[in-house]
C-alpha positions as CSV (number, residue, x, y, z in Angstrom):
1,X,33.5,28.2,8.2
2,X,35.7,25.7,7.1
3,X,34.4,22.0,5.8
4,X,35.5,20.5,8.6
5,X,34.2,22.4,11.1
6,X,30.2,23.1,9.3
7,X,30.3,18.5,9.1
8,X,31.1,18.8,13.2
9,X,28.4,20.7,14.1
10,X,26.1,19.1,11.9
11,X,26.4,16.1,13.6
12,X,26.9,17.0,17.0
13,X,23.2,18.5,16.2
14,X,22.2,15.4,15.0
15,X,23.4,13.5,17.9
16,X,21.8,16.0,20.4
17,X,18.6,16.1,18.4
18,X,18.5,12.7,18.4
19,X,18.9,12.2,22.5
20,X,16.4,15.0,22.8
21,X,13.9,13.2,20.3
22,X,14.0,9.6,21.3
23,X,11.9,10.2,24.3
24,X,9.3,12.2,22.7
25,X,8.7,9.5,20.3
26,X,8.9,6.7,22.5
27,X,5.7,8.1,24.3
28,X,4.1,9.1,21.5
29,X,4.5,5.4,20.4
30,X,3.6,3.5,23.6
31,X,0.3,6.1,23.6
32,X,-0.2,4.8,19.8
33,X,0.1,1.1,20.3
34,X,2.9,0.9,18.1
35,X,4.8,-1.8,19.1
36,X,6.7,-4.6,18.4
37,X,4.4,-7.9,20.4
38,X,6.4,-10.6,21.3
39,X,5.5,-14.2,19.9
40,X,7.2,-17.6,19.1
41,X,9.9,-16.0,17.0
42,X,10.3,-13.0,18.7
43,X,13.4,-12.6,21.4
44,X,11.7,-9.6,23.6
45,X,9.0,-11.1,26.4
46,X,7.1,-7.8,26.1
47,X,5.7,-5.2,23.8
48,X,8.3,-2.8,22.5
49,X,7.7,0.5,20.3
50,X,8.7,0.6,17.0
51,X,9.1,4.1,15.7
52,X,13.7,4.1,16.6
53,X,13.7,4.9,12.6
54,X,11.7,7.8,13.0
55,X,14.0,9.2,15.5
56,X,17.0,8.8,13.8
57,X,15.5,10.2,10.6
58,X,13.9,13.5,12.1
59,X,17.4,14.0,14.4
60,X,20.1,13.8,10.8
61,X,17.3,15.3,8.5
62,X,17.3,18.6,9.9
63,X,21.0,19.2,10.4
64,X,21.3,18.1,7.0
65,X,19.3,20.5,5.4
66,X,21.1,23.2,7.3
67,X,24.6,21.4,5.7
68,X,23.1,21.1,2.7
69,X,22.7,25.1,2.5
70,X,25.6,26.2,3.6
71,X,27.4,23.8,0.9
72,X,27.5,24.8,-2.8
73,X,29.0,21.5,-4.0
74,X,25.3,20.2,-4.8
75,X,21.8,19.3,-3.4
76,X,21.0,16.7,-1.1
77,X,17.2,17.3,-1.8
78,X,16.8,14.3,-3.6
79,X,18.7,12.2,-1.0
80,X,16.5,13.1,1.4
81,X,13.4,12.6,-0.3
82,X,14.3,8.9,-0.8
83,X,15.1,8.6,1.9
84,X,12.0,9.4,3.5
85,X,9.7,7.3,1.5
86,X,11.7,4.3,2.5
87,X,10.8,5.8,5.8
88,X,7.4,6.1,5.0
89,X,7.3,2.7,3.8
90,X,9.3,1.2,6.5
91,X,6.8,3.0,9.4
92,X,3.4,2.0,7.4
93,X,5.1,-2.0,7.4
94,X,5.6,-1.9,11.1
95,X,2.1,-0.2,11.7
96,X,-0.1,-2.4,9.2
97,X,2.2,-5.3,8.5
98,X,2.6,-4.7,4.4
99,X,2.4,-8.1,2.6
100,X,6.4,-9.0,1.1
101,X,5.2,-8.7,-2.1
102,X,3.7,-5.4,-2.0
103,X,6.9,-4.1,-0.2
104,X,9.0,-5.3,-2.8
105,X,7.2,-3.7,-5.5
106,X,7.1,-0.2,-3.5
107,X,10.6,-0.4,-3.3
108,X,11.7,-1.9,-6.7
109,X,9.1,1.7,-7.7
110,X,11.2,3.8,-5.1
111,X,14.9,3.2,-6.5
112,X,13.5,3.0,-9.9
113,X,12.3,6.6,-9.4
114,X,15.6,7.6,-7.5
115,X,17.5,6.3,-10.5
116,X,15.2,8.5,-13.2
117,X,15.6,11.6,-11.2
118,X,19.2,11.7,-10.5
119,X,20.5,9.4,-12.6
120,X,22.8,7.7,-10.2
121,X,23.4,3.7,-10.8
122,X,25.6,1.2,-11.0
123,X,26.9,1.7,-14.2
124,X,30.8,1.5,-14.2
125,X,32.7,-1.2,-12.2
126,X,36.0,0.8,-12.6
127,X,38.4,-1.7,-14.0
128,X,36.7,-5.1,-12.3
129,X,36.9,-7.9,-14.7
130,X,38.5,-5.3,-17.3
131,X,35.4,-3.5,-17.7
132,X,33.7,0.1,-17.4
133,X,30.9,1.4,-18.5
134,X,28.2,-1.1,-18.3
135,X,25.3,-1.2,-20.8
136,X,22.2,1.2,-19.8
137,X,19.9,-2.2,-19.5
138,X,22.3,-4.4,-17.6
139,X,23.1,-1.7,-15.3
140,X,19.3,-0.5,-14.9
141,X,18.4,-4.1,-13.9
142,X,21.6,-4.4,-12.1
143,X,21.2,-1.2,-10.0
144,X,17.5,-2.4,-8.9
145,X,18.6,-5.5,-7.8
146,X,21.5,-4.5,-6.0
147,X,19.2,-1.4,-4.4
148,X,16.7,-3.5,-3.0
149,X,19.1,-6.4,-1.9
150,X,20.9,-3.7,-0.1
151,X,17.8,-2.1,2.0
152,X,16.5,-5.9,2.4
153,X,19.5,-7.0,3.9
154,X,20.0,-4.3,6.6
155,X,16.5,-4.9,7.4
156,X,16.8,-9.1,7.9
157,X,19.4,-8.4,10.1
158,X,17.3,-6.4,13.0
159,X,16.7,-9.1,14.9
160,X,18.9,-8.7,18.0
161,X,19.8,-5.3,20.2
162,X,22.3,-3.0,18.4
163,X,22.6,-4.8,15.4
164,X,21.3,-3.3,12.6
165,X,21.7,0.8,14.3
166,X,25.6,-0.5,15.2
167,X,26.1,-1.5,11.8
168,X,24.8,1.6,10.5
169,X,26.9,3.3,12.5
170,X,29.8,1.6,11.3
171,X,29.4,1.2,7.8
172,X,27.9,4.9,7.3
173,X,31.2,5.8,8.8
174,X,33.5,4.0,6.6
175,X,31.6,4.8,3.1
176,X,31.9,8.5,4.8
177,X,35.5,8.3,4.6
178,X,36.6,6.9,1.1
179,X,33.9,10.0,0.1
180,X,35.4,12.5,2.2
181,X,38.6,11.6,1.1
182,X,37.9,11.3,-2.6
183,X,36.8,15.3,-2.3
184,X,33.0,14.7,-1.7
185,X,32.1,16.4,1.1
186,X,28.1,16.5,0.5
187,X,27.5,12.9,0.1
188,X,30.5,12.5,3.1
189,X,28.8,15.1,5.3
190,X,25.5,13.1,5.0
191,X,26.7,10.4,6.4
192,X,28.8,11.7,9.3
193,X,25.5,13.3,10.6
194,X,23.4,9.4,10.2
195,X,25.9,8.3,11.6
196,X,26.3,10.4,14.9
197,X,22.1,10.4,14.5
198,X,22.1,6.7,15.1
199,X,24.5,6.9,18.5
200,X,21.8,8.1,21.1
201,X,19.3,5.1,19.6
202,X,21.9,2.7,19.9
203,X,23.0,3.5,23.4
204,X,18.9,3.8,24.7
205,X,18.2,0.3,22.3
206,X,21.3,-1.6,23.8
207,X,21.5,0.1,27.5
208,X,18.0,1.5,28.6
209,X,16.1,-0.9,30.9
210,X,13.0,1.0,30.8
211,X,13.1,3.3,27.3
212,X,13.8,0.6,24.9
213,X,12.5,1.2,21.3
214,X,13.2,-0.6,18.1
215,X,14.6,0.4,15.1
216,X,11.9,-0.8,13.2
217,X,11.3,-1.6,9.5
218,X,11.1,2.3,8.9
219,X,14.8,2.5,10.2
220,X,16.4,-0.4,9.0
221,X,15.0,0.3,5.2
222,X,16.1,4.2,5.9
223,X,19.5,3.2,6.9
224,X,19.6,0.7,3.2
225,X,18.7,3.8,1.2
226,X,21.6,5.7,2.8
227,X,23.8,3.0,1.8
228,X,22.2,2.2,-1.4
229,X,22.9,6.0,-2.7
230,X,26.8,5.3,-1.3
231,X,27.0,2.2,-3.7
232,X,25.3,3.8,-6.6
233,X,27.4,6.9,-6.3
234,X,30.7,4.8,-5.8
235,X,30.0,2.5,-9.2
236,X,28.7,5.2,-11.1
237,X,30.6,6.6,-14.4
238,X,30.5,10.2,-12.1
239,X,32.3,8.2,-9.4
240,X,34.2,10.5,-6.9
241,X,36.8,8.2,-6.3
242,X,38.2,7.8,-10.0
243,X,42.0,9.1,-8.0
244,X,41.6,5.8,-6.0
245,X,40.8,3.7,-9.2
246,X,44.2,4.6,-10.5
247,X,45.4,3.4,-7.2
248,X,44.3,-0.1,-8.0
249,X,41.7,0.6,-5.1
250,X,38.6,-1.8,-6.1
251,X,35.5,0.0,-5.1
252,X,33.2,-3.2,-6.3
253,X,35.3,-5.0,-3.5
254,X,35.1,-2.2,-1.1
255,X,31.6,-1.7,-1.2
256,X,31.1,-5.3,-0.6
257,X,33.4,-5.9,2.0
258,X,31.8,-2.7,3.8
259,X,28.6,-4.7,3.9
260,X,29.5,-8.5,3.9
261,X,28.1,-10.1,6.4
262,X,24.4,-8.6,6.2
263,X,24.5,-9.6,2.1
264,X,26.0,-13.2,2.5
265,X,24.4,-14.2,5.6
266,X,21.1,-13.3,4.1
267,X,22.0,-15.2,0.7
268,X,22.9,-17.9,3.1
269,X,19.9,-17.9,5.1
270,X,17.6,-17.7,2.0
271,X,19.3,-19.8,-0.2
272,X,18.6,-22.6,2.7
273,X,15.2,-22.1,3.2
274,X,14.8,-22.8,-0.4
275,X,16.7,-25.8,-0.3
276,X,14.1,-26.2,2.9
277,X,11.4,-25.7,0.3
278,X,9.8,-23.0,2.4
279,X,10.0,-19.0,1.2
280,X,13.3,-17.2,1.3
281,X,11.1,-14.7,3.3
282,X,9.9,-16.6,5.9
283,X,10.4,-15.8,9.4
284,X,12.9,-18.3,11.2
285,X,16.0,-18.4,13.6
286,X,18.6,-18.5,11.5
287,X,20.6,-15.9,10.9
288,X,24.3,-15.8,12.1
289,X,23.0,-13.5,14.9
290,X,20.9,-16.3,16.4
291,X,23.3,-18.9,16.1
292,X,25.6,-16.7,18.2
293,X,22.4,-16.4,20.8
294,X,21.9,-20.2,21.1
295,X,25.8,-19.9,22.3
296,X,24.2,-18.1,25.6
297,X,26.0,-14.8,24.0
298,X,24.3,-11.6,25.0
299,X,23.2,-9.5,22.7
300,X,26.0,-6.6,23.1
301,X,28.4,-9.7,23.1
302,X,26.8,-10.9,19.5
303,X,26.5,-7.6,18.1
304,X,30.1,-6.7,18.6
305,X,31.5,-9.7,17.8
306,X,29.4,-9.8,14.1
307,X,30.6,-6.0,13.6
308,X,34.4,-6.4,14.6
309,X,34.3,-9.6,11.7
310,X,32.7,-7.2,9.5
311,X,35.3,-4.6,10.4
312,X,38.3,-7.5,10.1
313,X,36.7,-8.6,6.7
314,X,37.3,-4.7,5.6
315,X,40.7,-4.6,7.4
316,X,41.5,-7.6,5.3
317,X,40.2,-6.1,1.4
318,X,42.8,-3.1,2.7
319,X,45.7,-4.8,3.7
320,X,45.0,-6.7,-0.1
321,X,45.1,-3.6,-1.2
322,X,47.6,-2.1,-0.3
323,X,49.9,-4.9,-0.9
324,X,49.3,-4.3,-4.5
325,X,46.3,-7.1,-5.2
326,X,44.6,-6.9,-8.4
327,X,41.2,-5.2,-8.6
328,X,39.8,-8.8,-9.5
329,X,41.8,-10.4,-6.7
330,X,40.6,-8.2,-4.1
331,X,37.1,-8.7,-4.6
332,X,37.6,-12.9,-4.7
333,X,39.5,-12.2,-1.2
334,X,36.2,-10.4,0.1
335,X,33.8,-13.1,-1.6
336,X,36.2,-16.0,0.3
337,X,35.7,-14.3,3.5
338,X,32.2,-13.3,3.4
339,X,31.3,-17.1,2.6
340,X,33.8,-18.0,5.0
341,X,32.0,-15.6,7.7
342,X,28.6,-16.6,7.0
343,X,28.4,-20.4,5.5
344,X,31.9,-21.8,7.2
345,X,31.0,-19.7,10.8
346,X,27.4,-20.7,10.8
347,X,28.0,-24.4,10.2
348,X,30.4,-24.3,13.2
349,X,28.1,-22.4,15.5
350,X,26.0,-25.2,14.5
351,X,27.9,-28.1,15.5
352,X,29.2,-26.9,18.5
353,X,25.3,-26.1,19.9
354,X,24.8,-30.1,18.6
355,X,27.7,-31.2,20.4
356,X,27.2,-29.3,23.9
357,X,23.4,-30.5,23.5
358,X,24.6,-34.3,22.9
């Protein structure tokens, strides 16, 4: 069986295990009382279940065991296992409502130990700045930081229908290809299979009138340790895509352009709630997805608009690429438009809603 092929109907599995599944855990989380309860901050006007994560974890982990056998390339054992304490931690936050700081330190524990067992990190930045390998200390601290900005960031921006499953979608998709491409079919084939796991909960979580189940924290913190292991593999000194490298491809700039808007809008928002003098984690309305809501945008209308920037922000780093931009250059190009995305596109939203008000 070719490659190819074994990927295919890995995640045509995935995506028909997850269809099949969604249902079964939506009853089972209505019967628990484990739900999302609407409040001053909340968008939904009635309870929701929670447990969307758990879906799309149970449909891709399955089918990627089976992958995982069938290829000799390596082991996605440890993947998955980080994976599903993230889960684990995610599901628990949603049922019990974990305090921030005792999140944080789970999951500053969790990549730490992911780190120590594989030893994947951010170690080499592949020519960025003229540099390589990174000292072990620098990139230790480096790697934790960037691991659970990563997982917070997809889970701040699960606030509206679609948004956080769509991106996951999309951006498990795109981090799929430059591995695929670069030869490495087991990280590559991991995320084809999330990817086509998250479709069914994105079409019930967007569409269903009567079956509609969020993500959750358990999701949205599975879906940033799936890209977290994508970054650390891709700026690692074992990095698949050394080929590209010598292409002048930068993979610091990639990596961030793949997931701009969820990182900047999230410094954004934080950095202004300190200038606020209120916690960078407290609870508000004003992340870029909001601002498009107090437009009268829908949430489909929102959630596409926010992923096709994010897609033009990565057609952009390409283009740059291509037309022979330095490695340093292309990674200022995707820092100008993630600020310009975020800061410049939120002050406008901003102004506009003053100036219809007034």
């Amino acid at each position: 069986m070719t490659p190819t092929l074994l990927i295919s109907l890995a995640a045509l599995a995935a995506l028909l295990l997850s269809w099949l599944i969604y249902p079964i855990i939506y009853r089972y989380a209505q019967a628990k009382n484990i739900v999302d309860a609407p409040n001053h901050r909340k968008l939904q006007k009635k309870p929701i279940p929670l447990l969307g994560g758990v879906v799309i974890a149970l449909a891709m982990i399955f089918p990627t065991l089976i992958y995982d056998f069938y290829t000799t390339s390596g082991s996605l054992h440890v993947p998955i296992l980080f994976i599903c304490m993230l889960l684990v931690v995610g599901v628990l936050d949603d049922i019990y409502n974990l305090s921030v700081v005792f999140r944080f330190v789970i999951e500053i524990a969790i990549v730490g130990l992911y780190i120590w067992i594989t030893p994947e990190m951010i170690n080499n930045l592949h020519g960025l700045w003229a540099t390589q390998q990174i000292p072990t200390i620098i990139a230790l601290i480096l790697s934790i930081l960037a691991g659970v900005g990563i997982i917070n960031s997809i889970n701040l921006i699960d606030g509206i229908d679609g948004y956080s499953s769509g991106f996951g979608i999309v951006s498990c998709t795109l981090f799929a290809i430059i591995f695929l491409v670069s030869g490495n079919r087991l990280l590559g084939g991991m995320l084809i299979i999330t990817a086509a796991a998250i479709i069914p909960f994105f079409c019930y979580n967007v569409f269903s009138t009567n079956k509609k189940m969020f993500i959750g924290d358990g999701g949205t913190l599975m879906i940033g340790a799936i890209l977290t292991m994508a970054v650390f593999q891709l700026l690692s000194t074992e990095s698949p895509c050394e080929k590209l490298v010598e292409k002048n491809m930068g993979l610091v700039a990639f990596c961030l352009a793949v997931m701009c808007i969820p990182v900047f809008d999230t410094l954004r928002v934080m950095l202004e709630r300190i200038c606020r003098k209120v916690s960078p984690f407290a609870a508000d309305k004003t992340h870029l997805h909001h601002l498009f809501l107090e437009h009268n945008m829908t949430h489909l209308q929102t959630t596409c608009t926010i992923l096709v920037i994010n897609l033009l922000i990565v057609g952009i780093w390409w283009l740059s690429w291509k037309l022979g931009a330095s490695i340093d250059m292309q990674l200022y190009i995707v820092i100008a438009l993630g600020i310009l995305s975020t800061i410049g596109l939120g002050t406008i939203l901003r102004k506009t809603k003053k100036n219809n008000v007034q």
